[in-house]
N, C-alpha and C positions, 0 to 999 in steps of 0.2 A: 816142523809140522804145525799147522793152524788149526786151532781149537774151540770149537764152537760150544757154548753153553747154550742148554734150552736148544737147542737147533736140531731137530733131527736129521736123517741121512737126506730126506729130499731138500731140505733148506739149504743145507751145508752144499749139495750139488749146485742148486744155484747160483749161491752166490760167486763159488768158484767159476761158472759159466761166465759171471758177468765180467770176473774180472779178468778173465781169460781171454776175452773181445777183443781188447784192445782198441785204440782211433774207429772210429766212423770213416764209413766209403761215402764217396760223390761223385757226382755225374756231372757236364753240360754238355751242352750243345744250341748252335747258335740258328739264329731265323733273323734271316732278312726281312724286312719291311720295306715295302714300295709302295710309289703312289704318283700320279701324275697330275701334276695342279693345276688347271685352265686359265685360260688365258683370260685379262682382267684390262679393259679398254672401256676408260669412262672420259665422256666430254661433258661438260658443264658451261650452260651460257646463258648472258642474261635472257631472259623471255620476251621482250623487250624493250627496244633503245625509241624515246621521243626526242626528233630534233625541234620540234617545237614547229613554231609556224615561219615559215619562208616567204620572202618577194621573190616576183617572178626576175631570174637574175639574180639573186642573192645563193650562196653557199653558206653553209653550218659551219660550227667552229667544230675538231672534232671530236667527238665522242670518242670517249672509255669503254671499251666492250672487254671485259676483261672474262678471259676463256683460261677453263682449267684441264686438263689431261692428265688420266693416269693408266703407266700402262708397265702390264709384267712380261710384255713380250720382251724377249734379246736381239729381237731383231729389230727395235723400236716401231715407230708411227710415220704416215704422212698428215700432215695437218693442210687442210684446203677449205674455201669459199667458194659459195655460189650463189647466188639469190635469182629470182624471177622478178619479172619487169615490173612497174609502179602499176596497181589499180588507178584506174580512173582517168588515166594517163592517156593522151593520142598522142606524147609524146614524153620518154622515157625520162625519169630525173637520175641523171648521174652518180652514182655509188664509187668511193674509194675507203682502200682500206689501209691503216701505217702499220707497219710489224716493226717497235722499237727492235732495234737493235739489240741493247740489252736484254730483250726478254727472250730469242732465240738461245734453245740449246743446241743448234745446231747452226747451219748456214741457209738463209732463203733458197729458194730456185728458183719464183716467177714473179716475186715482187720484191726489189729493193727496201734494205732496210731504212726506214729514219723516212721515205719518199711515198708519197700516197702513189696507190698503185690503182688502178681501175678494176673495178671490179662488172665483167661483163653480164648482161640482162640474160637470162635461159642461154646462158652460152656455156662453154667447158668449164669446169670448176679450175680456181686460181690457186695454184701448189704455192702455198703460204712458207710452208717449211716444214724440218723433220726431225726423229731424233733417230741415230742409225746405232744399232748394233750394243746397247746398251737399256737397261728399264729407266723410268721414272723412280722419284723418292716416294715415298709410301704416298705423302702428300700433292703428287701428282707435279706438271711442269706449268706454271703461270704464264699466260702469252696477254702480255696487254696493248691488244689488239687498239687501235683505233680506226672509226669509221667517220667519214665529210658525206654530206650530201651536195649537191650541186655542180655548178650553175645552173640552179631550177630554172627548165625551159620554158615559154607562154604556153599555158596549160591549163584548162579548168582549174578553178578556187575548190574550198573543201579539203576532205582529209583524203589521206593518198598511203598507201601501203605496198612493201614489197618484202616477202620474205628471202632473208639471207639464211643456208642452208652452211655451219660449218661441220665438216666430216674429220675423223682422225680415224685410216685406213693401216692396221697393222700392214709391216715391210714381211 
C-alpha cells in the first residue's frame, strides 16, 4: 500500500488517477492533396535580325536566329515559320531558313536538316520541326535556327522589311 505524507484524500485520489492512465491514445487519418498545373509554352526570338545592306543579285551569309522553347506539355510542340512579303518591294526578296541538324530534338517534316529550305511570302507556315510525347528541360530546347536572304531581285534601293512569324503549337 502507498503512503502519502502531507497529501490528503483528494490529492492521493489523483495521483492514483494519473498513474492509472497508462500510454496516451492517437488518431490519424489521411487527406489527399490535388492539383492541376497548366500548361507552360514559352517561345523566345531575337526581335530582330539585320542582314545589312544587299546588291541587287547578291545573297546574305546566313544569320544566327537562335530560338528557344519551353514546354510542359507531354505531348510536346510543333515548331513552324512564316513571314509576310518584303515592304517596299514590287518584287519579293527571297527568305530561307537552316534547322541544323544538331539542334532538332526531334526529326524535321518540311525542311531538310543542314539545307536551306524556302521560306514562303503570306503563304502556309513551314513545319520547322517537333518534339512529340515528351516535355522540354526546365531550360527550355535551343533551335539554332539560321536565316539567307536572297537573291535580292531588281527592286527599289532603301530599307526593306518583312516579318517572320515563328509559332510553337502544343500536339
Amino acid at each position: 500500500m502507498l503512503k502519502y505524507r502531507g497529501i490528503g484524500a483528494i490529492g492521493a485520489a489523483a495521483v492514483i488517477a494519473v498513474a492509472a492512465a497508462g500510454p496516451a491514445t492517437a488518431a490519424s487519418d489521411d487527406t489527399t492533396l490535388s492539383t492541376s498545373v497548366n500548361t507552360r509554352l514559352v517561345l523566345s526570338a531575337p526581335a530582330s535580325v539585320d542582314f545589312g545592306a544587299l546588291d541587287v543579285g547578291g545573297t546574305s551569309d546566313v544569320k544566327n536566329v537562335p530560338v528557344n522553347v519551353v514546354s510542359n506539355d507531354s505531348q510536346g510542340y510543333q515548331l513552324s515559320v512564316a513571314r509576310t512579303v518584303f515592304t517596299r518591294s514590287d518584287r519579293d526578296i527571297p527568305v530561307s531558313v537552316l534547322v541544323p541538324k544538331a539542334s532538332l530534338p526531334n526529326t524535321a517534316t518540311d525542311a531538310d536538316p543542314d539545307v536551306p529550305t524556302a521560306v514562303p511570302a503570306s503563304g502556309p507556315a513551314l513545319n520547322l520541326s517537333n518534339r512529340t510525347s515528351s516535355i522540354t528541360a526546365e531550360s527550355g530546347d535551343n533551335w539554332a535556327l539560321g536565316m539567307r536572304l536572297g537573291p535580292v531581285p531588281f527592286t527599289q534601293d532603301g530599307g526593306h522589311t518583312s516579318t517572320v512569324t515563328l509559332t510553337a503549337v502544343g500536339l
